[in-house]
C-alpha positions as CSV (number, residue, x, y, z in Angstrom):
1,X,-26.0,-9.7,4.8
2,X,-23.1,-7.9,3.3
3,X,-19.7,-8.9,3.6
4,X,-17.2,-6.1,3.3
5,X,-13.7,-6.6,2.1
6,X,-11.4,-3.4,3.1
7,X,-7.6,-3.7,1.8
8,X,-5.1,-1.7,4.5
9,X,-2.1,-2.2,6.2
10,X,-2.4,-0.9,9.7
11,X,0.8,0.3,9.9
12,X,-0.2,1.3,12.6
13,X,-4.0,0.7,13.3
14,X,-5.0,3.9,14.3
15,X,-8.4,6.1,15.1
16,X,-9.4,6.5,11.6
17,X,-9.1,3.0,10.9
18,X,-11.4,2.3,13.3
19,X,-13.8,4.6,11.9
20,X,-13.4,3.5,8.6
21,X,-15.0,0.2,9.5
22,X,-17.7,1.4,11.8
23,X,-18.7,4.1,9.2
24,X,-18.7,0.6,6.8
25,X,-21.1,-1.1,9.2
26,X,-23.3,1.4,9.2
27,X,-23.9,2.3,5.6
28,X,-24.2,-1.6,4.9
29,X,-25.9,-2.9,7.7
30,X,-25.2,-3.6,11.2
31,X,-24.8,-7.5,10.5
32,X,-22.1,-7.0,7.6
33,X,-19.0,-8.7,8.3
34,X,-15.5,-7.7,7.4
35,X,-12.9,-9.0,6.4
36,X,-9.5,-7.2,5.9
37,X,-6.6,-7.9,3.5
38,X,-3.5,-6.7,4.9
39,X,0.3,-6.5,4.5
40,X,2.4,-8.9,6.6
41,X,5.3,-8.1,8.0
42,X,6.5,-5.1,5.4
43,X,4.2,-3.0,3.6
44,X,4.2,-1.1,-0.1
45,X,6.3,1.6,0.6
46,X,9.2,-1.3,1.1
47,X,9.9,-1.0,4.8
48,X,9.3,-3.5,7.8
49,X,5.8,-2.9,9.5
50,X,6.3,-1.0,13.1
51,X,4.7,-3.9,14.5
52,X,4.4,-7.7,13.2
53,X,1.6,-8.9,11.1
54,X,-0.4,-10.7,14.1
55,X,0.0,-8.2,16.3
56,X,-1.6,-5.2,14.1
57,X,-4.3,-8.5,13.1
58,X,-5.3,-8.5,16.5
59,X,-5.8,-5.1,16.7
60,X,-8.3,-4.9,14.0
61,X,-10.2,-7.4,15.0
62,X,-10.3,-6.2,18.6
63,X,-11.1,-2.5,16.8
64,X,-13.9,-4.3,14.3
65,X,-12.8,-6.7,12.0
66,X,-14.3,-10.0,11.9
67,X,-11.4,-11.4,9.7
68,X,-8.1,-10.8,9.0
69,X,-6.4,-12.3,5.8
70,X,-2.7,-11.5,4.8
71,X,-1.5,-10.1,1.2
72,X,1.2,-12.2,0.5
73,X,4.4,-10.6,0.2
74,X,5.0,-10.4,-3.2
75,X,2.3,-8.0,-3.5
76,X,2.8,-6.4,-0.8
77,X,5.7,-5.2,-2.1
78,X,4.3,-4.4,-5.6
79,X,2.8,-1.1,-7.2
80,X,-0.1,0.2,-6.5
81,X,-1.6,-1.4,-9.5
82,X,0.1,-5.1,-8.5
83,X,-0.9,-4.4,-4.3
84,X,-4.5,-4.0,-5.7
85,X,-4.8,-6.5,-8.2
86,X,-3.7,-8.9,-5.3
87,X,-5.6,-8.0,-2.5
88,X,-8.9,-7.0,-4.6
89,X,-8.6,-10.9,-5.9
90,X,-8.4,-12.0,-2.8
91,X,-11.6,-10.0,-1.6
92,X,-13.4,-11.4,-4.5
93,X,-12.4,-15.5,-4.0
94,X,-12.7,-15.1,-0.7
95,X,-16.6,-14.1,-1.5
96,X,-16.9,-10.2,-0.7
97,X,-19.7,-8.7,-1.7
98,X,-18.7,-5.3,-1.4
99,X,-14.9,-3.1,-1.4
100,X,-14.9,-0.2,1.0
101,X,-12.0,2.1,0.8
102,X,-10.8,5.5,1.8
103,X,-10.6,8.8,-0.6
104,X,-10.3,12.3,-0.5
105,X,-13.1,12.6,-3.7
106,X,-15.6,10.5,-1.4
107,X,-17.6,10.0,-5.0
108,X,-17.4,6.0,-6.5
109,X,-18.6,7.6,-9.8
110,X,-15.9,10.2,-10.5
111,X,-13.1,8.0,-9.6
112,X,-14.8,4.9,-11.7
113,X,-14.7,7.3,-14.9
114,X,-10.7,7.7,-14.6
115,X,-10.6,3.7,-13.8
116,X,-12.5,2.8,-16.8
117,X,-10.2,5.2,-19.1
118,X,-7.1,3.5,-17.5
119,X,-8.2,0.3,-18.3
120,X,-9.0,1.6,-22.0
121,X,-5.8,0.0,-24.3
122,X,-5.8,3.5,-26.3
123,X,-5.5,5.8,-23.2
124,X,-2.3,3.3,-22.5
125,X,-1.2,3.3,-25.7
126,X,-1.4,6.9,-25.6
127,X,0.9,7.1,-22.0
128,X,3.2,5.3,-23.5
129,X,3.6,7.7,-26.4
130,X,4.0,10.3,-23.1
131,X,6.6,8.6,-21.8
132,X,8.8,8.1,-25.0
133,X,8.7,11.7,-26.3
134,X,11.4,12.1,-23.2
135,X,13.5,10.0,-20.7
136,X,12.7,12.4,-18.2
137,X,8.8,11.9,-18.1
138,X,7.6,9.6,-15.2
139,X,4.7,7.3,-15.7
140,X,2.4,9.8,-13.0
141,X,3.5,12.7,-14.9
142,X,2.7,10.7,-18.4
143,X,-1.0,9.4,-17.1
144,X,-2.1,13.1,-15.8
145,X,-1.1,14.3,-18.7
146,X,-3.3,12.1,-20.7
147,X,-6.4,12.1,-18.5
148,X,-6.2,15.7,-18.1
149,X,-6.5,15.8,-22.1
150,X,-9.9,13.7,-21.9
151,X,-11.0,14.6,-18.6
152,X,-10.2,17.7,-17.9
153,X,-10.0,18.6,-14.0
154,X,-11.0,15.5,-12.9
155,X,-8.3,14.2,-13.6
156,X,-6.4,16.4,-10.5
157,X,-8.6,13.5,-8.6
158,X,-5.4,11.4,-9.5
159,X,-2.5,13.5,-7.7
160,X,-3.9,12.4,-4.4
161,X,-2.2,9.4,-2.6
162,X,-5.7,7.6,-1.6
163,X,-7.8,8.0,-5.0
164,X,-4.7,6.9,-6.8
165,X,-5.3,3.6,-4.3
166,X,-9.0,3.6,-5.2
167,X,-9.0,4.1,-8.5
168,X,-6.5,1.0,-8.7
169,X,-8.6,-1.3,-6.7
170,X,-11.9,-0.5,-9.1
171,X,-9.3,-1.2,-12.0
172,X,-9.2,-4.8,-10.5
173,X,-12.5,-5.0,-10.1
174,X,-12.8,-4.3,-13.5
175,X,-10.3,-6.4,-14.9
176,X,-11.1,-9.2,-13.0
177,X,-14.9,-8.9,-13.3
178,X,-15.9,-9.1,-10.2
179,X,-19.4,-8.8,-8.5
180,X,-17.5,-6.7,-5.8
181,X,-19.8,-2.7,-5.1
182,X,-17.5,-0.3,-4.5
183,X,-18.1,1.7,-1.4
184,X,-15.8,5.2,-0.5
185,X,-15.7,6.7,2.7
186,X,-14.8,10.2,2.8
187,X,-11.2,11.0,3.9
188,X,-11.5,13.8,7.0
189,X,-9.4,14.3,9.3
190,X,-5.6,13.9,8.8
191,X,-4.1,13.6,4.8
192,X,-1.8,10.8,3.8
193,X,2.1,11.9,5.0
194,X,0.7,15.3,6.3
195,X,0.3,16.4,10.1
196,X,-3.0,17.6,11.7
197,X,-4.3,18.3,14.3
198,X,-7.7,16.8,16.4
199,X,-8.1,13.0,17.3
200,X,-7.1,11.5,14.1
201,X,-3.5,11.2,12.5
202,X,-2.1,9.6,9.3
203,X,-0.5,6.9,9.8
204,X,3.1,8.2,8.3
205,X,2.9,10.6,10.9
206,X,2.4,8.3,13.8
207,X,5.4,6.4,12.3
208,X,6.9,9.5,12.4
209,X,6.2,10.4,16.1
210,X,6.6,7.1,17.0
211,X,9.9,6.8,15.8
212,X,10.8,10.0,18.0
213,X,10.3,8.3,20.8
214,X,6.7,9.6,21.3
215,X,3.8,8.6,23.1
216,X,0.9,8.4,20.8
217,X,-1.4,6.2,22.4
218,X,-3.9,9.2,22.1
219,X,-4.5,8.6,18.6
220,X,-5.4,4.8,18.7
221,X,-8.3,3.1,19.8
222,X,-7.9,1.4,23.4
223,X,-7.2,-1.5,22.4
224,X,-4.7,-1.2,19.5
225,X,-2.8,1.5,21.8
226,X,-2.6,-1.9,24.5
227,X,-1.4,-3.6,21.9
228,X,1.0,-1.7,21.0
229,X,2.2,-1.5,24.2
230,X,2.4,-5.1,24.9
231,X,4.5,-5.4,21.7
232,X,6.9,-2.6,23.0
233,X,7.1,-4.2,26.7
234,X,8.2,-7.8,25.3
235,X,10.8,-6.1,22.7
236,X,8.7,-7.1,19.6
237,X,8.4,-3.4,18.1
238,X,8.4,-0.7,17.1
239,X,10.6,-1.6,14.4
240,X,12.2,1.4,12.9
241,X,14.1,1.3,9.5
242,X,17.1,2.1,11.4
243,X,16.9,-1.0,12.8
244,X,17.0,-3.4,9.9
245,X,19.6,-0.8,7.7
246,X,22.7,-3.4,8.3
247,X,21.2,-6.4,7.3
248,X,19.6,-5.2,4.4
249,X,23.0,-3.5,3.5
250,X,24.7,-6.5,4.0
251,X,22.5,-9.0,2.0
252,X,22.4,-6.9,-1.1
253,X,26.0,-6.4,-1.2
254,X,26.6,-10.4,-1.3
255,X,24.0,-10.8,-4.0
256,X,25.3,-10.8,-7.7
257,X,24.4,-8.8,-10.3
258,X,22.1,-11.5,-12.0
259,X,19.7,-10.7,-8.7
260,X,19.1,-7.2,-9.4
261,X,18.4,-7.5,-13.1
262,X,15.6,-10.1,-12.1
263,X,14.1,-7.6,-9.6
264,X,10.6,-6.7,-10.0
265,X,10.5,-2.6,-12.0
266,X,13.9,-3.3,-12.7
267,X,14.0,-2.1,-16.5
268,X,16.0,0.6,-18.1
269,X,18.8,0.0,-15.9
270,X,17.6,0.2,-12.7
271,X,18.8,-3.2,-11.7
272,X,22.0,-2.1,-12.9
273,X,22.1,1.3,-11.3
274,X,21.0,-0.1,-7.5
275,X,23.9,-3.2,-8.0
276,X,26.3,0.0,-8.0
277,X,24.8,1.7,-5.8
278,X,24.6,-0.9,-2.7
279,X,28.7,-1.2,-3.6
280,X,29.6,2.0,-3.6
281,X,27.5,4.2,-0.5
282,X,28.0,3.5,3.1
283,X,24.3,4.2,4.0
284,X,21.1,2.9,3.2
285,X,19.4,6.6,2.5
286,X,22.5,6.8,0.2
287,X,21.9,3.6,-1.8
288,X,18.6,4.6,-2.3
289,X,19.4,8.7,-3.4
290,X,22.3,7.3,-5.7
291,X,19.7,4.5,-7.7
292,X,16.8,6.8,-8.2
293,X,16.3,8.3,-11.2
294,X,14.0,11.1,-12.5
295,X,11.8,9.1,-14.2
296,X,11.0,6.6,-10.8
297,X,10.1,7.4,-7.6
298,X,11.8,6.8,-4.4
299,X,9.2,4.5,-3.6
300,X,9.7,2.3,-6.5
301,X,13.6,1.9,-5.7
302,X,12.5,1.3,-1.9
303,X,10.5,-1.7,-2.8
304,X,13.1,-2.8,-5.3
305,X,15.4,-2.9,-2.1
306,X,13.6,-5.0,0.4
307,X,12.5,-7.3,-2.7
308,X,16.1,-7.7,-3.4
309,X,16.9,-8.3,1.0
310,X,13.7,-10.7,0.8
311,X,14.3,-12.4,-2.1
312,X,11.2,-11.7,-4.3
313,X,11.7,-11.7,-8.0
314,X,9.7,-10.3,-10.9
315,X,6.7,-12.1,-11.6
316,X,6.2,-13.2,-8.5
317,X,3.4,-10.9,-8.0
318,X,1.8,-12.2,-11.0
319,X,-1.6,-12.5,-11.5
320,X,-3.9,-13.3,-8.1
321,X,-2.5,-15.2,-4.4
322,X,-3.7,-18.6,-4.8
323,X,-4.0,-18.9,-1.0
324,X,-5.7,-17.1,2.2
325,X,-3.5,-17.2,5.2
326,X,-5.7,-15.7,8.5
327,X,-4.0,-13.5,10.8
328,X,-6.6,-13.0,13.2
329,X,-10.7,-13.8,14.2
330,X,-12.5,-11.6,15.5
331,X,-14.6,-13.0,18.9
């Protein structure tokens, strides 16, 4: 029997989540269980979860799952390289025996071959010459370069959002040497942060919808859209950055400057720059425009933020979680 680990956040659990695990299921066997590692309460891109971690628990397992495990929050709030090596450990003490994940390549082999050159310490040694040769290069920019050079177009596997995720998790796996198959369901259906159109939607633009006041119970399995509804009827969600912009605003301007220098990514002045920053703008949006720099994405100063509101330091995401919390059983 197969036990499949699958790393998401369900943010929120949606039609193509579902499908995800049933297309799992039925590649693997029927009797496969699965267990999911997700975000708690705020996810990667360094914002509060629309709805709290037991809630969008509940929904999987209603939806599939058999067991829901949460990626403590210092990884949750990592890169894409610490968010994988965190929850891909997990999978692999908790006893997986296999790693299915989304992509938009749908081929394990293709996106194992730019893994195994990540991993390689020349290629790295060889982004880093990237980066140096001007303060303007970002690390993306830096590693397409490079893998373009030795892979050619296979390396244009990397500029999209999903197989940058799997090619991260199969870096674990390799790092960690785990006995953990990879197994890649085919994206269809709706892109990452892109609208569609049919039964299945990205999750950034249910947010999205969501968010403007829109029903979109039509997009989630039965159950999850209950759920969700439930959570909304009792006050508990959704929770909309909006919601959370003054306290955030107000913890990080009463924490000293010694806090941001210790933040995870915060090197080259970055701790420095969003200290400033969080003094000077009256807005959230605005702290976050006036600390970003050309080199970093927006989505590295995001998680910088909440890890500064939260009170997560560098190094905290070190290595593996040494625990398993469960969220949720399935019946």
């Amino acid at each position: 029997m197969a036990i499949i680990g699958i790393i998401a956040e369900y943010n929120p659990f949606h039609t193509g989540h579902e499908y995800h695990i049933a297309r799992s299921r039925e590649l693997l066997g029927a009797d496969s269980t699965v267990i999911c590692v997700m975000s708690g309460d705020f996810v990667q891109r360094g914002e509060a979860a629309l709805y709290s971690k037991f809630a969008r628990a509940e929904a999987a397992c209603r939806c599939g799952a058999d067991l829901v495990i949460e990626l403590p929050l210092p990884w949750a709030l990592s890169s894409a390289e610490g968010f994988a090596r965190g929850a891909v450990g997990l999978l692999g003490a908790l006893g997986a025996t296999h790693l299915s994940f989304g992509s938009e390549c749908g081929d394990v082999q293709r996106l194992e071959r730019i893994a195994e050159n990540l991993i390689a310490p020349a290629v790295n040694a060889e982004i880093s010459r990237e980066l140096n040769e001007s303060a303007n290069n970002s690390y993306a920019s830096a590693r397409q370069t490079v893998l373009a050079r030795r892979l050619g177009d296979e390396a244009k596997l990397i500029e999209q959002p999903n197989n940058i995720l799997a090619v991260e998790y199969l870096k674990a796996i390799f790092d960690q040497r785990l006995d953990l198959h990879p197994l890649t369901i085919l994206r269809t259906g709706a892109q990452h942060d892109r609208p569609a159109e049919g039964n299945v939607r990205s999750a950034s633009e249910l947010r999205t919808r969501i968010g403007a006041g829109e029903n979109v119970s039509a997009f989630l399995p039965r159950a999850a859209a209950e759920i969700s509804a439930r959570e909304k009827t009792l006050g508990r969600g959704p929770v909309l950055p909006e919601a959370l912009e003054s306290a955030i605003l107000s913890r990080l301007r009463m924490l000293p400057q010694t806090v941001y220098n210790a933040l995870p990514g915060a090197s080259e002045g970055l701790g420095n720059g969003l200290y400033r920053a969080a003094h000077e703008e009256p807005t959230l949006d605005g702290v976050l425009a006036a600390a970003k720099s050309k080199r970093y994405a927006l989505s590295r100063i995001r998680r910088m933020t909440m890890c500064a509101a939260l009170g997560v330091t560098a190094g905290m995401d070190a290595g593996t979680p040494p625990y398993a919390r469960v969220l949720a059983i399935g019946a």
